[in-house]
N, C-alpha and C positions, 0 to 999 in steps of 0.2 A: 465484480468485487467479491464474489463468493459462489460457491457453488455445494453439492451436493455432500461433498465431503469437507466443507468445512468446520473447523472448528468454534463455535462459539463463543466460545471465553476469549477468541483473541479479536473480537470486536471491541473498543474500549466505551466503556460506559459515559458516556460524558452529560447525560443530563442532571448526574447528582452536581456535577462542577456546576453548572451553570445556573443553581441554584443558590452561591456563596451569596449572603447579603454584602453590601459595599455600602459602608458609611462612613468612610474619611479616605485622606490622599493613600495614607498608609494600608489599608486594607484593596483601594483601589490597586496599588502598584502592585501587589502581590499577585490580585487575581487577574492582572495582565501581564503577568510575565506566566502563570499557569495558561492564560489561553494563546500567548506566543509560543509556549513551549507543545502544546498541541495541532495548531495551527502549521506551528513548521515538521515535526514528524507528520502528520497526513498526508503535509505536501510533499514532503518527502519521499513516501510510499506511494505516492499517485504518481508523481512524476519521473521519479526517477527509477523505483523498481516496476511499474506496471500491476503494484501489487497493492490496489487502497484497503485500508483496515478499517475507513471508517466513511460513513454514506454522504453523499453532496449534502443532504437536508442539512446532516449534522455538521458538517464545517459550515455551512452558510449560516448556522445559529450560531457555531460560534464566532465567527468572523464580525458579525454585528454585534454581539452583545462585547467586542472588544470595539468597535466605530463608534459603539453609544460609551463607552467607560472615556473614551480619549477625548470625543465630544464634551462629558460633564467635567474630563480632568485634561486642560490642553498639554499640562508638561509631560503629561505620560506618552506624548507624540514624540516616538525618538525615530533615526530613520532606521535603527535596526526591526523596531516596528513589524508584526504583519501585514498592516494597514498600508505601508510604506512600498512596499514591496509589490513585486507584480505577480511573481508563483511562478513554480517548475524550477527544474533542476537539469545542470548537466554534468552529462556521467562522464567516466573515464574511457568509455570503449570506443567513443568516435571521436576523430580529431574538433575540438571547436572550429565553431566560424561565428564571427561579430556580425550582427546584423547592422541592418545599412541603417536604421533607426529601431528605437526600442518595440518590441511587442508588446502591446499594454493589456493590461487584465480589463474586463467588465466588469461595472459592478452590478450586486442584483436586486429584482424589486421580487418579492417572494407573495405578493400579491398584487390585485388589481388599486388596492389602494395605495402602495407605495407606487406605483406605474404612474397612478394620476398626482401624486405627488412630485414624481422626477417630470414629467410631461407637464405642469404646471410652474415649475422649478426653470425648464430650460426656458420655457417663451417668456417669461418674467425677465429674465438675464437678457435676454435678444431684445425685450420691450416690442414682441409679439403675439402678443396673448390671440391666440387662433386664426395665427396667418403661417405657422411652422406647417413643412412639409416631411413627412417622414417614410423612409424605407425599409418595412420590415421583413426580416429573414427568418426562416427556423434555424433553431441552435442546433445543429448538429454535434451530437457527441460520440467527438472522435479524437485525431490525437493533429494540435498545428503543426503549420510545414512554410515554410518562407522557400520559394524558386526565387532565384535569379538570373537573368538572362542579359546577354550581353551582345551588343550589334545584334538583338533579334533571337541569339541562340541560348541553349538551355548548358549553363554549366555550373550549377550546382542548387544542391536542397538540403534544407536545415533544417531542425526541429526546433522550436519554440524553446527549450531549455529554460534560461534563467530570463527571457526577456530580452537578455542584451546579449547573449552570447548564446550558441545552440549546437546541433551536433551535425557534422556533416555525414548525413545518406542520402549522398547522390546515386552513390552506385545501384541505391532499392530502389531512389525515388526511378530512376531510369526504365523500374521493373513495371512502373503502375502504366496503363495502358492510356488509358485518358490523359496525362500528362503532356502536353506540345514539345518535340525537340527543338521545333521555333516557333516561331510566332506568324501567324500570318501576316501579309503584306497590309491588310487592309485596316490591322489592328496597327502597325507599326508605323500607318502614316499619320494617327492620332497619337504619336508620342510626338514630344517636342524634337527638334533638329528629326523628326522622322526614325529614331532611334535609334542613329546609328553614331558611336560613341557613346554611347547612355546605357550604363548598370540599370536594371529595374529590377525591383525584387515585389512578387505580389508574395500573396500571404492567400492560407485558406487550411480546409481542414481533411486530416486523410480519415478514412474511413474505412468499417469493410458492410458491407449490404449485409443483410437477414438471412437471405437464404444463402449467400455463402457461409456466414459463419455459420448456421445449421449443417453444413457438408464440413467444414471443417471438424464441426468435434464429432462426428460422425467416423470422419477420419480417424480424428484422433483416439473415439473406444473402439475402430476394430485394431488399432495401433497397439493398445494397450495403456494409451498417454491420456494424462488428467485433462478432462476438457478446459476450456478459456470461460472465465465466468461471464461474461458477455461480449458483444463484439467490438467496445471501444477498449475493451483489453486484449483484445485478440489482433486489432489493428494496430497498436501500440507495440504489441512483441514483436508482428511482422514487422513492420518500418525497420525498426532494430534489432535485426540479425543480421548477424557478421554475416552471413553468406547468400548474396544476391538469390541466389537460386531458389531459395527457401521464400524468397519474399515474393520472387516473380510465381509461387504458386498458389499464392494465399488472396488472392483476388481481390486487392485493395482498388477504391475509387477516391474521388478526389472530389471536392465544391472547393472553389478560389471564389474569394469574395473581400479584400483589403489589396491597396499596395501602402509600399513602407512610405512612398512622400507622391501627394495628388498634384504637385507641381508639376512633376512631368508630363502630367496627359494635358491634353485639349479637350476634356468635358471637363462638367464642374459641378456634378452632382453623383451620389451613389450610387441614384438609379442608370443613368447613363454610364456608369463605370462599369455596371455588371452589363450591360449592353458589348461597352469596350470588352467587359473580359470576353465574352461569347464570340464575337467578331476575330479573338486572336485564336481560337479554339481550345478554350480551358473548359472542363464543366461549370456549368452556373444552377446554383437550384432554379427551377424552375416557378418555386412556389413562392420568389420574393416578389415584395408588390409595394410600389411607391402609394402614399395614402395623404391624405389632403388635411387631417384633425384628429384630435384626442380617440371621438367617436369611431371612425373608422378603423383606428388600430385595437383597439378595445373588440370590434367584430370579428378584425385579422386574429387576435389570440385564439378569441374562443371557438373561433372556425379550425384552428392549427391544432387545440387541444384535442378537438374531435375527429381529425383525421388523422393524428399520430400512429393508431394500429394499423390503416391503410396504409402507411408508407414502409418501405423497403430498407431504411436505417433507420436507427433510432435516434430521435432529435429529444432535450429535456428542458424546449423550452424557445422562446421568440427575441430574437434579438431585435431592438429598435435602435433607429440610429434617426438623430438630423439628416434630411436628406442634401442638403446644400453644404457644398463645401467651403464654400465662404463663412456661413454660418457654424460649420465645425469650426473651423480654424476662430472665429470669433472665443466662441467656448472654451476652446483649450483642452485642457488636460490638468488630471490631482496627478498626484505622485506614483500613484499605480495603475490610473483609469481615465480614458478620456468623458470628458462632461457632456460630450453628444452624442452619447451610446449607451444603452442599459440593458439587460440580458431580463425579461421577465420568464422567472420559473414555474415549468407544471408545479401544480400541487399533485401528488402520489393518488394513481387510480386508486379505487376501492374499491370491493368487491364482496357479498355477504357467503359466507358458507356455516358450516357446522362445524362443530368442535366436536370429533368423536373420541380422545383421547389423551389426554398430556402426561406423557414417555419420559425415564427420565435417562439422560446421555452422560455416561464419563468419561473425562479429558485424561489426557496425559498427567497434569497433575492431580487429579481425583476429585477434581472440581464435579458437583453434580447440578448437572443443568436439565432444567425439565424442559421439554420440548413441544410442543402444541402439536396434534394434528388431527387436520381436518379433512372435509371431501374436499378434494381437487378445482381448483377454480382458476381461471386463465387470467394472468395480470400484469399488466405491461407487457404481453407480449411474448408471455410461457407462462405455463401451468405449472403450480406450488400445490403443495398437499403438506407442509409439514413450517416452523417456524420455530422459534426460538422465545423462551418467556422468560429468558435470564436465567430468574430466581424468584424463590418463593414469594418476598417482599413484592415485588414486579405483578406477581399473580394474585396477590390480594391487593395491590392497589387498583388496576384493572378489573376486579374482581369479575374474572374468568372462570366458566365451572363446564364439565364436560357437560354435553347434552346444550349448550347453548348452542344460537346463531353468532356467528362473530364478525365483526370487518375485520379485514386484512386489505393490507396493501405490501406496494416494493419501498422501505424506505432509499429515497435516491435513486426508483428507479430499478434496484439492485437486488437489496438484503428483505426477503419476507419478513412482514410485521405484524403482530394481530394489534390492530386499535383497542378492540372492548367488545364489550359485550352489544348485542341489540336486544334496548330491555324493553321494548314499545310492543302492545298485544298483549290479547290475554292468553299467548302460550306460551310464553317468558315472565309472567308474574311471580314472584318472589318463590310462593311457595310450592312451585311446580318446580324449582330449581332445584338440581343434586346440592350436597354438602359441597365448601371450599377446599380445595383440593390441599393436600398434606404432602412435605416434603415425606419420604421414608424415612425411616431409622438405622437400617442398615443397607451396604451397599448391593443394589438389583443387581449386578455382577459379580462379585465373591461375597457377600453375605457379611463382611466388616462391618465394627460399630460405625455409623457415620457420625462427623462430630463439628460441630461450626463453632466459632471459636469470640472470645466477645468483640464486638466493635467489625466485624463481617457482616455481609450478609449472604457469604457462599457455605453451603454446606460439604462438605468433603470428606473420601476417602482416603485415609493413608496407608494402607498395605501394598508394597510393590510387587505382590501377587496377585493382586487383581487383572482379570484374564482383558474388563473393558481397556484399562492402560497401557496395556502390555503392546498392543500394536504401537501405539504416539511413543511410548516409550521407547520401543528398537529402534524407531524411525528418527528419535531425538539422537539414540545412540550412534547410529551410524552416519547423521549429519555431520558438512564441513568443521562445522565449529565444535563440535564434540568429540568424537574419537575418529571422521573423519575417512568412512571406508567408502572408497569409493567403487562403484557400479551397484550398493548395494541400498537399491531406492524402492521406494514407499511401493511398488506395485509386488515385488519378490517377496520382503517382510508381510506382507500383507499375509500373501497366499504360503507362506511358510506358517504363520498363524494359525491361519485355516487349517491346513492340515496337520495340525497341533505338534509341529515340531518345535517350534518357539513358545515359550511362556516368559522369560526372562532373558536381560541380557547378557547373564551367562553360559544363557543357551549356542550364541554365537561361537564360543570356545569349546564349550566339552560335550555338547548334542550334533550341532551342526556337520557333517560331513561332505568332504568331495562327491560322491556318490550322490548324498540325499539333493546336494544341491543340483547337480546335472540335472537329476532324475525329475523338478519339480515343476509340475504342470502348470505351464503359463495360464493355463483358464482360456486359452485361444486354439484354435485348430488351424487345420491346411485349405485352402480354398480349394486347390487343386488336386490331380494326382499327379504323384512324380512320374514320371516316363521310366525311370530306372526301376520304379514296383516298388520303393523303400517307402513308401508311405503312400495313404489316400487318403482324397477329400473327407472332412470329418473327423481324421486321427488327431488326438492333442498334439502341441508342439511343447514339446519340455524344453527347457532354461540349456541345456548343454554343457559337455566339460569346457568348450574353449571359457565361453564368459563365468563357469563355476571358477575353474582355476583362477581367474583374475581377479574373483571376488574371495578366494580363500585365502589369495596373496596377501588382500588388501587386509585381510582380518589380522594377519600374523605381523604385519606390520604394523597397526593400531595398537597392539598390545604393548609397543614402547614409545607410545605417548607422553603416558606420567599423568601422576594424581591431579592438577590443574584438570584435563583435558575428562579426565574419569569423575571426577568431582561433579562438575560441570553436566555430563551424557549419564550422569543418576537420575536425573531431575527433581536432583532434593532441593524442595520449595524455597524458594527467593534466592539461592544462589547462580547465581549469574556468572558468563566470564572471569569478570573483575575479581568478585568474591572468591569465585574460584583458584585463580592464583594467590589473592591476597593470603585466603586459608594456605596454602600450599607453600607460600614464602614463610610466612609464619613455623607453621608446625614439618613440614619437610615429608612427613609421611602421613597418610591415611591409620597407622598404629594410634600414631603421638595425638592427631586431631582426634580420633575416638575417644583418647583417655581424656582429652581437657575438660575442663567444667566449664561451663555454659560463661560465668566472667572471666574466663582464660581467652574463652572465642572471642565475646564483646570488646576483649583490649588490643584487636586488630585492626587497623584503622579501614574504616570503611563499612564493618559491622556493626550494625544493631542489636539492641537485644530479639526482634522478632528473628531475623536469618540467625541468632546463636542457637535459639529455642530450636529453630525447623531442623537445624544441624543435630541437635542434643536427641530430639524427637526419631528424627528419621534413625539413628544408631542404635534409639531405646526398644526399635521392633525388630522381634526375632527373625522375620521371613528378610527383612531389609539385607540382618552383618549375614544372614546364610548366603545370598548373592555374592555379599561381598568378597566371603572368605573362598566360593569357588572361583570368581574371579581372577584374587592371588591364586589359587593352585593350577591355573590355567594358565600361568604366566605372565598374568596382565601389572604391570607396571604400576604402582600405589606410592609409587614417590616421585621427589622432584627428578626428573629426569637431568643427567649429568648435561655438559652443555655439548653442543654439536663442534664440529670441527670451526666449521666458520664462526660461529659464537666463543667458542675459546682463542681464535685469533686475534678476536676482538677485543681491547682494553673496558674492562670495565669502569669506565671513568664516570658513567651514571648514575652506580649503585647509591642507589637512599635516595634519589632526586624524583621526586611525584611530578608526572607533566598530565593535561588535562589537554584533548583533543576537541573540537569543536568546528563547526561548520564544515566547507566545501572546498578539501585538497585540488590542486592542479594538476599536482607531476605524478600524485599516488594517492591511494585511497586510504581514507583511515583505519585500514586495517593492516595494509603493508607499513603503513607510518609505527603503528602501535607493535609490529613486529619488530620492527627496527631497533628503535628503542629498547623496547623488551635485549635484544640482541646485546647490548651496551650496558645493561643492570639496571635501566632503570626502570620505575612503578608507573603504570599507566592507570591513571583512577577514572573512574564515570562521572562525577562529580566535582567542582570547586571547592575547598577549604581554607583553612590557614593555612593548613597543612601543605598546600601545593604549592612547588614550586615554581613552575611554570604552565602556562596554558596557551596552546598555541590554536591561534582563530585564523580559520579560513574562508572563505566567501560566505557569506550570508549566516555567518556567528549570531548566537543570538543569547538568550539567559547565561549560559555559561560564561561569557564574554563579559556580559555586564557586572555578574557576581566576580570574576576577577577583580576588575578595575572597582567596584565597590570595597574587596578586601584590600585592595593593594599591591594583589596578585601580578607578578611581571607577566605581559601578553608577548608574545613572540608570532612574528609573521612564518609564513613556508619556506622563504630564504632562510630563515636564521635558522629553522629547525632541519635544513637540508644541510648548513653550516654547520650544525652539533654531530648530527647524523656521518659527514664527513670525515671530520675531526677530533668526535669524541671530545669536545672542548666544549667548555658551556659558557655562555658569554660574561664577558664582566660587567 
């Protein structure tokens, strides 16, 4: 979920949310459609991009503190719901396949008391109070995979996706070596009719082992590529790449442990299914164990918790199930989870070290983040030296001082966390303790006043000369959604940094050259010697004119972007996309928005007065319009750009109509949708209003959906917006 170069600030803070008091229906509703709206961006970035922004701990606190709101409030149970739902997403890159029945989520017991809770919960419903038998497995965390086989043979694999629908990689799963192309004879005479005419689809989870993913990113820094920040993200990209080849080298394994419907075998319990699986030649862990009482599964956790570092993948945790499948099937299933299964979670190793330092880091947008660091300590399974303390507020409530012992842990496994201090002893007694540590006053990389602002509790930089920004900054600029230059990524800006050709982004235009770029030392050398004598072992490898030229193309192309797209790749604070066009339809040029007064900005729809102020702000510093005005002398494009050939053939039959995108396209993604449109004149906003015209909800729509149909707002499906999209006609 993160790694060594990660940014900070783009973790989201959510324990001040989860601290809203809730004293009526009306405050209830509110703060559950805020922890829907969290709930589903998480899952969103877990599932669907391989990219989470936020730690299992923390979605599982909040996922419960919205089980217990719907609990005290039942009409807040709608089935747009998180609650309702099962998790995961599917993308546009692989053809769907319907699963043969639904993949249900787990729910979790985040201690041993909630365990003995659900464990005393299901034998009450059976009217077994300590005659249930149970089958526990470790959780493996990795990415699901539904096989299906047919007359015995193996013809296709799917990803978990949305539950009911998933993605087809057969062609990778084909690449995992463990995976059976059939089935064995001895497994297939325990399926009903012997299997033959019979779809089965088992179910299990892909993974990549420790020590491969250690040779991977191994791979990937002598590559020069950002490593995987652990290995259920590094199995998750493998699975899904477009190009088998890629996947058959990335050493994924496999544990099968579910099928979609227990009718078709001839056993009748879990622990004999995984028997069955092993008999047809699937992987089976090894480490699951049928158990007879409460008591014994309570031994199985804590024996799993303790050999977690010995094992070869990383598991976060013990799944329990009823071991009798009559007695599932009795149970049933809630809406996203079946009743005879619970997933008990590690709590977060800990580990005591020293604080010898708290550093402070600046982001892209001058956010300054003070950073912990201490001696080195091994946890969960790599060794961390350094953490994150948000912000000042953070570091006096922990009340953290250099010179202490501190606990640290992974939260989720993942993101380094320091807990607090260890104030026990008398060589952490008060007054052997340093002073509380002090944000600065000016910024430790250009020397700017720093200035925090009321109702924050971020401290920040605003000079876009500051040398810390300036790399996040080229790297925002030359991103798809900003000016959009392509081959020109975060490892080349980096080292053009370094060697202080770059300070700003319009360094890319009137510094930058053909030459400098060929010439610039990748930071990597030659393994070998050439046989031709053009080089030996040792000598750097410079960047080259082939891929300089294609990166120079790509700049002179970016310069007729237009102001939206430059707006945007400033990274002047809270403007966004949206804003960014909105400003741009509005005023037409980056002249006109300069001149407006801050209530000229705020009467565009969709502006605030805080993004008018950070507009007003950013134009009132001198180093900022100097950027800006070499920018224009460079050529770079500061207004609306005229429309393209295929947009001017296009009737504008849009223009003035706001549509609001939402949930999970089929045919296109929401970004080719928001093109489209845009194409036709009309406003794509981020938000529901009065103002909106229409809002079109796709799969797993969720607050925006509801705030339509609260205003009155018309909802439109993906047919009807394929139908406007076509026709340019907007429906009666």
């Amino acid at each position: 979920m993160t790694d060594s170069t990660t940014n900070f600030d783009a973790v989201p803070d959510v324990g001040a949310a989860a601290e809203v008091g809730v004293t009526d229906l009306a405050t209830a509703r509110a703060r559950a459609q805020q922890l829907n709206d969290l709930l589903r961006r998480a899952a969103y970035q877990y599932y669907a991009l391989d990219a989470p922004e936020m730690t299992d701990a923390a979605f599982d606190e909040l996922l419960v503190e919205l089980q217990q709101l719907e609990a005290r409030y039942p009409e807040l149970v709608t089935p747009e719901s998180y609650t309702q739902r099962i998790g995961g997403y599917v993308s546009q890159q692989f053809e769907p396949v319907k699963h043969a029945q639904r993949m249900y989520s787990i729910d979790d017991a985040m201690n041993l008391e909630e365990l003995d809770e659900w464990l005393a919960r299901t034998e009450q419903a059976l009217n077994m109070p300590g005659k249930v038998a149970y089958t526990c497995e470790l959780k493996i965390d990795g990415l699901g995979i539904a096989l299906t086989y047919q007359d015995g043979q193996f013809v296709r694999a799917a990803t978990r996706g949305d539950g009911t629908t998933g993605e087809d990689v057969s062609a990778n799963a084909k690449t995992i070596h463990d995976i059976p192309a059939a089935l064995d004879k001895q497994g297939l005479a325990q399926l009903t009719h012997n299997g033959f005419g019979t779809s089965v689809e088992l179910r299990g989870e892909v993974y990549m082992p420790r020590h491969s993913f250690a040779k991977l990113n191994e791979q990937n820094d002598e590559a020069g590529c950002a490593p995987f920040a652990n290995p259920r993200n590094a199995a998750a990209g493998s699975l899904r790449q477009k190009n088998p080849k890629i996947t058959a080298k990335r050493d994924l394994e496999t544990f099968i442990y579910a099928i979609a419907d227990d009718a078709q075998l001839d056993v009748s319990s879990q622990h004999a299914f995984l028997q069955w699986l092993r008999s047809c030649g699937f992987s089976v862990n090894p480490n699951a164990r049928r158990l007879e009482n409460a008591h014994e599964v309570h031994e199985y956790c804590a024996h799993a918790l303790k050999m977690r570092d010995e094992l070869d993948y990383d598991i976060d945790g013990v799944v329990v199930k009823v071991d009798e499948f009559a007695l599932q099937n009795q149970l049933g299933f809630t809406a996203r989870a079946p009743r005879w299964a619970i997933a008990f979670k590690f709590p977060p190793e800990q580990k005591t070290t020293v604080l010898r330092d708290i550093r402070v880091q600046v982001g892209r947008t001058g956010v300054l983040t003070p950073v912990a660091e201490f001696d080195p300590v091994n946890v969960a399974g790599s060794s961390i030296a350094r953490a994150t303390l948000h912000n000042l507020d953070e570091i006096r409530r922990k009340d953290v001082r250099i010179g202490d012992t501190i606990v640290v842990h992974k939260a989720g496994d993942v993101i380094p966390e320091v807990v607090g201090p260890v104030l026990a002893g008398d060589f952490l007694e008060s007054h052997h303790r340093r002073p509380i540590w002090q944000m600065p006053s000016a910024c430790p990389s250009c020397g700017s006043t720093v200035i925090r602002e009321d109702e924050e509790v971020a401290y920040r930089c605003i000079s876009i000369d500051c040398p810390a920004q300036a790399t996040e900054r080229l790297i925002h600029w030359a991103s798809r959604k900003a000016l959009d230059v392509d081959g020109l990524g975060t490892e080349i800006i980096t080292r053009l940094v370094e060697q202080q050709t770059l300070h700003d982004v319009a360094d890319f235009y009137d510094t930058l050259t053909l030459d400098i770029l060929a010439k610039l030392d990748t930071g990597r050398s030659y393994k070998s010697d050439d046989s031709a004598g053009a080089y030996h072992k040792g000598d750097p490898i410079v960047l080259g004119y082939t891929i300089a030229t294609k990166i120079m193309e790509q700049l002179e192309q970016s310069k007729t972007r237009g102001l939206a797209r430059v707006l945007f790749g400033l990274g002047i604070r809270f403007v966004g996309e949206q804003a960014a066009r909105s400003l741009t339809e509005e005023f037409g040029s980056l002249q006109a928005l300069r001149a407006a007064s801050k209530d000229e900005i705020m009467q565009v729809e969709g502006i605030g007065e805080k993004l008018a102020s950070s507009v007003k702000q950013f134009f009132s510093v001198a180093e900022n319009m100097q950027v800006v005005d070499r920018l224009q002398a460079a050529g770079v494009l500061l207004e609306q750009p005229q429309a393209t050939v295929e947009q001017a053939s296009l009737a504008q039959t849009l223009t003035g109509v706001s549509f609001v995108l939402t949930g999970t396209l089929q045919t296109m993604t929401r970004d080719e949708a928001k093109a489209a449109l845009l194409a036709r004149g009309a406003r794509v906003a981020g938000s529901v209003s009065k103002k909106t015209g229409f809002v079109v909800a796709g799969a797993a729509a969720g607050s925006k959906l509801a705030k339509a149909q609260q205003l009155g707002v018309r909802v439109l499906d993906e047919q009807a917006l394929q139908t406007i999209l076509q026709t340019g006609q907007l429906p009666e």
